[in-house]
N, C-alpha and C positions, 0 to 999 in steps of 0.2 A: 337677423340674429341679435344683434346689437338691438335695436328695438324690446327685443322679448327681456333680454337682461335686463334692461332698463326699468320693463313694466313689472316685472319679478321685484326688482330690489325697490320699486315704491310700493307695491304690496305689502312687504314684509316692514318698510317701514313706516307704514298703517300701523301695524303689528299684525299683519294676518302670517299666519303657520302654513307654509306651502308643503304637503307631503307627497314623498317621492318613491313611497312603498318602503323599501329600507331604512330611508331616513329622512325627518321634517326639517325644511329650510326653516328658518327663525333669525332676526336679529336680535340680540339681547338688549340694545338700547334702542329701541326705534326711535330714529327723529321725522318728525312727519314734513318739517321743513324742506330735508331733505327728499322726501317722496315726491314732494309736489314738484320741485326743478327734474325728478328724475322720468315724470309722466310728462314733463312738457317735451324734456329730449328724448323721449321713446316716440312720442307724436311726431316731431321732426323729425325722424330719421325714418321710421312708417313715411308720411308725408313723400320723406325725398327716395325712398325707396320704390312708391310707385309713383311716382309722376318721370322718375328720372330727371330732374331736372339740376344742375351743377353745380348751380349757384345754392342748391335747397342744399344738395349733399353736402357740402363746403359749410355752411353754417350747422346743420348738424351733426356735422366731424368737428367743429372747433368747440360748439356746445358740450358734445362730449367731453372733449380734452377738458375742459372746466370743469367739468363734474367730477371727472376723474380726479384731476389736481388736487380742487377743495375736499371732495372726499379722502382721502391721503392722507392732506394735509392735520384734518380735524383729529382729534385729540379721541373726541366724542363715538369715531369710525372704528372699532373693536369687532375683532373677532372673524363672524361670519363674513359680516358687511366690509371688513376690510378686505377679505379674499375677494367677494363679489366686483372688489375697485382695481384688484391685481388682476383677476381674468381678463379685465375689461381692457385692460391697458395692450395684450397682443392684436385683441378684435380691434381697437384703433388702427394700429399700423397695418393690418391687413385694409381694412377702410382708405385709410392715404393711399396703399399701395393699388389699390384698387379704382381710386379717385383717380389717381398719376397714369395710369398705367396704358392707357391708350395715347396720349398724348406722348409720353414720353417715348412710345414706340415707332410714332411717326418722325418724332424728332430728330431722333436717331439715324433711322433712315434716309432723312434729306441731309442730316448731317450739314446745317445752315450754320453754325456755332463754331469757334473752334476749338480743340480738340484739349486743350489746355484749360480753354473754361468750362468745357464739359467734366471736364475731372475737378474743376471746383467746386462743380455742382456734387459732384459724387464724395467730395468730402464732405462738404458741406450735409450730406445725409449722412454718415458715419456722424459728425457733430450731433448730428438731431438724436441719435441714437444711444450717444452718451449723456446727452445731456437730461434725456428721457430717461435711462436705465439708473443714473444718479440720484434723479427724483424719486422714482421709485424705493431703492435703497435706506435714501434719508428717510421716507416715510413710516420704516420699520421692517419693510419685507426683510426677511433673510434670502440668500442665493447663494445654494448650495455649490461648489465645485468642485467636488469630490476629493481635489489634496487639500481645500480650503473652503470656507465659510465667508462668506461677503454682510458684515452685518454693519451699519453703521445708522442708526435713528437719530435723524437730523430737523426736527418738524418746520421750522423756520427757511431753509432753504427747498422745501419742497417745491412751494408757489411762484419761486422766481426761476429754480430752472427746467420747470413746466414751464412757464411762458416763454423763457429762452429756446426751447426744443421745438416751440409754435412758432416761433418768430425764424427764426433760421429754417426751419421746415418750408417757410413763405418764400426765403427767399430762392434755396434750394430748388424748389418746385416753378420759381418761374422763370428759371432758368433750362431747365428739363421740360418745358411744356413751350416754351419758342418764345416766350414774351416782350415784346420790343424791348422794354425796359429790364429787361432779367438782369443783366448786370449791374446796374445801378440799385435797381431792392436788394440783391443777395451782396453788394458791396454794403447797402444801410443796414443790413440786417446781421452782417456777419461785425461788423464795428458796433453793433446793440451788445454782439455776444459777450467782444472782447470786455465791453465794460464793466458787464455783469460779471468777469468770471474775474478782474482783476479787483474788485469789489469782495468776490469771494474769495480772493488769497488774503486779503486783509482780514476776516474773519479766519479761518482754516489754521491760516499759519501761527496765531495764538493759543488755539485750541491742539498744537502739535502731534497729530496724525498723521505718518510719514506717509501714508497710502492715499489720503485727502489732499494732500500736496502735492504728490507726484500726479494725482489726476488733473489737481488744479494744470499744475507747471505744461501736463503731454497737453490738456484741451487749448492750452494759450497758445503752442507751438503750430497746432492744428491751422489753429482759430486765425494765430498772423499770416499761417502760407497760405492759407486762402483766401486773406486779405492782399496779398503779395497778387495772385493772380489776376484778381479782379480791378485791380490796382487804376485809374482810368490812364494813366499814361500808355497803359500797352491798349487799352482804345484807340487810342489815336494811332498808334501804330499798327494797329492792324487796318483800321481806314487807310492808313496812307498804302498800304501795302495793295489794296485791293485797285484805289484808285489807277496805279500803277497799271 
């Protein structure tokens, strides 16, 4: 499915008119630049969709997230083609969730981890998920919430915390998939976050948006307890614990 979207939205920016009986897809600015990255990751994800293979999936989920990002982010991205970038962004997380999803169910069941750092991998996905829903947001979407409107166009942070959301995502995940190392990446990955986001309080808090801030301030709080968790001193004490 993700494939077909892909090869739709480099059609259209061709400039070809896709009709749908009721109504023709169209972009109004087609960039062809863009078509041509968007037929290469509709091939990869065709590609890893029949061969199955993990390592192909993985590259055309993170290919996607790039497309998505830069599209977003680009100024040039209007209209149609900008909704065509918002669909695309749930079919991602169903894609990871679908990537993860067997692994993580074995995980669980041998229950090899403990129980403390499995819940920092579970923040650590709540992270990814704000840090993704904020990308989005800054990019222009609106998000309705029925006592409120969630509106803030932000184009300049779009691209970093896209990559923050990819990066914490990595380390989240190999933590949830059993990975020797899962603590150590999700401990480098979650100290990537913190920098980024302390980076974005020096911006934010100039531009005085009380709701920008208190996202900043709750994702920092997030960002250290899970830092707290993975912390290596309670490594070692859980080694010493087991050697026991």
């Amino acid at each position: 499915m993700d494939g077909a979207v892909f090869f739709v939205a480099a059609l259209m920016n061709a400039g070809v008119h896709v009709p749908l009986g009721i109504i023709t897809l169209r972009f109004s600015v087609p960039v062809w630049q863009a078509g041509v990255g968007e037929v290469v990751i509709g091939l990869v994800l065709v590609a890893a969709g029949l061969t199955r293979r993990r390592w192909l999936s993985w590259t055309a989920f993170a290919l996607s997230i790039a497309g998505i990002a830069f599209g977003l982010s680009s100024h040039r991205v209007v209209g149609a083609a900008r909704d065509v970038h918002v669909v695309l962004v749930p079919l991602a997380v169903v894609v990871m969730v679908l990537l993860l999803g067997p692994k993580v169910r074995a995980t669980w069941r041998r229950a090899t981890r403990p129980t403390w750092e499995r819940s920092a991998a579970i923040a650590g996905v709540l992270a990814v998920v704000a840090f993704a829903t904020a990308s989005v947001i800054h990019a222009g979407v609106t998000i309705p919430l029925g006592f409120a409107t969630i509106r803030d166009p932000f184009p300049g942070a779009v691209i970093p915390e896209a990559v923050i959301a990819v990066v914490l995502a990595i380390g989240a995940g190999s933590i949830l998939i059993s990975r020797p190392e899962g603590r150590a990446t999700a401990f480098a990955t979650t100290a990537f976050a913190v920098l980024g986001t302390v980076f974005g309080l020096t911006i934010t808090v100039p531009r005085g948006l009380a709701g920008d801030i208190a996202y900043h301030i709750g994702i920092l709080v997030l960002l250290l307890v899970i830092l707290g968790m993975l912390f290596p001193s309670r490594q070692r004490g859980d080694d010493q614990g087991r050697s026991r």
